[in-house]
C-alpha positions in Angstrom: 14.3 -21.7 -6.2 10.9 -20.8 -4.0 8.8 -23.7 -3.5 4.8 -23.3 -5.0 2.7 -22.5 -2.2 -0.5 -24.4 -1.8 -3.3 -23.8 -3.3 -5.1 -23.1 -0.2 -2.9 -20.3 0.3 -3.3 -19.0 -3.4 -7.3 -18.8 -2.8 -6.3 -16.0 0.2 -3.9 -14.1 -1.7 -5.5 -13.4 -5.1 -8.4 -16.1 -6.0 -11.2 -15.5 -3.3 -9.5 -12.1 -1.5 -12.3 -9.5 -2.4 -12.0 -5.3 -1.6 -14.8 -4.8 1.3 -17.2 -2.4 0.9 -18.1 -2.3 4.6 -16.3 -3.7 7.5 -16.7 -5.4 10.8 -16.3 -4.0 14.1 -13.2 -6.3 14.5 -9.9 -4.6 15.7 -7.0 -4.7 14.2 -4.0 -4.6 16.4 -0.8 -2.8 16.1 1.4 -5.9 16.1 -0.8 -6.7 13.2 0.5 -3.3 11.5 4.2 -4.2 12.5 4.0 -8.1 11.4 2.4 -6.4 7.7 5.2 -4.3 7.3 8.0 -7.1 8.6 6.5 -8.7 5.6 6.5 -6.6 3.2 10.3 -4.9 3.5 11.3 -8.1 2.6 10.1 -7.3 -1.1 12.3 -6.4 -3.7 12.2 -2.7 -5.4 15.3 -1.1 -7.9 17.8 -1.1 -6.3 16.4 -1.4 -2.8 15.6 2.0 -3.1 12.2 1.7 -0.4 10.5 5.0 -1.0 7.1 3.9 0.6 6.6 5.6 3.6 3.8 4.2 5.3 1.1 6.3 8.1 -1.4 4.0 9.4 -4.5 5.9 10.3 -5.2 3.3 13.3 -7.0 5.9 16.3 -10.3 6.7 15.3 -9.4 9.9 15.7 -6.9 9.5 12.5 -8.8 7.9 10.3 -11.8 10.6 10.9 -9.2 13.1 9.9 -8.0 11.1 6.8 -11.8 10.4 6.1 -12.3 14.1 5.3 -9.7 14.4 2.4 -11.4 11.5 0.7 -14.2 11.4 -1.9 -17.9 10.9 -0.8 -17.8 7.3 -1.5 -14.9 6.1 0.3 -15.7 8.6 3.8 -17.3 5.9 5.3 -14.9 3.0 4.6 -12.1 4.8 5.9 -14.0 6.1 9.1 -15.2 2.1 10.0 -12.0 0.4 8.8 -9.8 -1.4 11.1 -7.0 1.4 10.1 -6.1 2.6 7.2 -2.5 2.7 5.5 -1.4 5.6 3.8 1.1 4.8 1.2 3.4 7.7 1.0 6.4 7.8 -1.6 9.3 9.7 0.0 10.6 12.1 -3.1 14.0 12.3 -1.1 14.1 8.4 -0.9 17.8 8.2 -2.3 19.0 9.6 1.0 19.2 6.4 2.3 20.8 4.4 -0.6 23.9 4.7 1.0 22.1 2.6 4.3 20.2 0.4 1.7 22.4 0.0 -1.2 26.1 -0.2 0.0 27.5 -1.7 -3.5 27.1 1.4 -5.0 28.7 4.3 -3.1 27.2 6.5 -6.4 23.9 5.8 -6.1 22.5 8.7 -4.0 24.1 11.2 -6.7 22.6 9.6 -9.6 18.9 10.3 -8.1 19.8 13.6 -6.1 20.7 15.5 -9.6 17.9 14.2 -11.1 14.7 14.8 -10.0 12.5 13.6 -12.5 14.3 10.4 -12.6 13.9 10.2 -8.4 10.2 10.8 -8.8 9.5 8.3 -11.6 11.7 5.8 -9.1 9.4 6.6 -5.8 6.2 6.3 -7.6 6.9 3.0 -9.3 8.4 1.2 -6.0 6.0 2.8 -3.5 3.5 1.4 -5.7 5.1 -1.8 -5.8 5.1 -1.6 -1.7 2.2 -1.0 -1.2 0.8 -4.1 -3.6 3.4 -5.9 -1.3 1.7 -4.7 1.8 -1.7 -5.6 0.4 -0.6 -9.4 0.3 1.5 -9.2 3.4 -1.9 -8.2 5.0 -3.9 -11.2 3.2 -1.2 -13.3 4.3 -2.1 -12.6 7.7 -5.4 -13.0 7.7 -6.9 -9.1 6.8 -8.7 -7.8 3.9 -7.8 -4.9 1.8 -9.4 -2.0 0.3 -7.2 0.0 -1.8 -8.3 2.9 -2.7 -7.3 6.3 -5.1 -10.4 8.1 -4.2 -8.9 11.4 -1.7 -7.5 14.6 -2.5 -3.8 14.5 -2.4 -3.0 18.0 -1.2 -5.3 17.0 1.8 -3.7 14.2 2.5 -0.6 15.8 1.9 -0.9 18.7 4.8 -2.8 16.7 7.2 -0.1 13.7 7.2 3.3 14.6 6.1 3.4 18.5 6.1 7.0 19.3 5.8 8.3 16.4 4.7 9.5 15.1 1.3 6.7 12.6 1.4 3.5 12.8 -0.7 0.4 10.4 -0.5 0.2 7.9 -3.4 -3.0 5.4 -2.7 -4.7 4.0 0.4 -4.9 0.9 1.8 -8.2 0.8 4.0 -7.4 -2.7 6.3 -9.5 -5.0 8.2 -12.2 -7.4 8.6 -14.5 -7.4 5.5 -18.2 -8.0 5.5 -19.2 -10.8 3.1 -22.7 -9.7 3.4 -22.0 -6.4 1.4 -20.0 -8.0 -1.3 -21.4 -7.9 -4.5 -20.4 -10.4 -7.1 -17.1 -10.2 -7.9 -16.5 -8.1 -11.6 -15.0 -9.5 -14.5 -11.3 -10.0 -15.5 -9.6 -9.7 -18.6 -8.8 -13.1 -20.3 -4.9 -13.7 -20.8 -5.5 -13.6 -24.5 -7.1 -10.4 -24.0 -4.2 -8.9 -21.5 -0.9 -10.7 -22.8 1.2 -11.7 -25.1 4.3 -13.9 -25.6 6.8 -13.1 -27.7 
């Protein structure tokens, strides 16, 4: 059983973390990108299928590019962030079961003859990666601006062009700037969200 971690550590990872709306000019390194996604592997998805496919728009140069398949509002976030990570959910993602998933030699065939059943699979668990990767990045001391505000298609030609990989959401990643925070929103009560049956 995993111990509770402290509170302390709880305040970084959900209770004070905040989505910048501007950033620092503080870099963010690439062994910072490497020790995120060390962390965030680790994480469990069906049958360890790991669709995400991850670009990191680090260069300036990148994340100009990625800043023009995005909506108005988000342009600038992406073009001052520290990089940007571009969760990508690789459609062809049961290629590799036999790598990931050695307990069942089967497992490739039952999401290569099935397509919608592959696609439903990457979207969920390259979701769930990149929610890991948002609080492997906490963890190590970076903020997080997820974001669904881009074209797709763009994103799509100008990062993984022939590929079976499509964008699903962005993870802008850096040093936020508690001076352009606005108070944080509301959140829905647990009466209000849940239920025990």
């Amino acid at each position: 059983m995993g111990e509770i971690i402290s509170d302390r550590s709880l305040d970084t990872l959900f209770r004070n973390a905040r989505t910048p709306r501007a950033w620092l000019d503080k870099p963010v390194t690439d062994v910072q990108l490497r020790a995120i996604y060390d962390l965030m592997r680790m994480a469990p998805t069906s049958m360890n299928s790991s669709p995400a496919r991850i670009v990191f728009a680090h260069s300036q140069k990148a994340r100009d590019r990625l800043a023009e398949c995005a909506s108005p509002g988000n342009m600038e976030r992406i073009r001052t962030a520290g990089a940007v990570a571009i969760i990508g959910e690789d459609t062809a993602f049961y290629e590799k079961l036999p790598e990931l998933f050695p307990p069942s030699p089967t497992a490739r065939d039952l999401f290569a003859g099935n397509p919608a059943l592959a696609e439903a699979t990457a979207f969920r668990n390259s979701s769930l990666q990149g929610a890991y990767l948002i609080m492997a990045a906490r963890a190590l001391g970076l903020d997080c601006g997820p974001m669904s505000g881009f074209e797709p298609d763009k994103v799509n030609a100008a990062f993984f062009a022939g590929t079976t990989i499509k964008a699903n959401f962005l993870v802008a990643l850096g040093y936020g700037d508690d001076d352009a925070l606005h108070p944080r929103l509301p959140r829905l009560s647990f009466e209000d969200a849940c239920k025990i049956l």
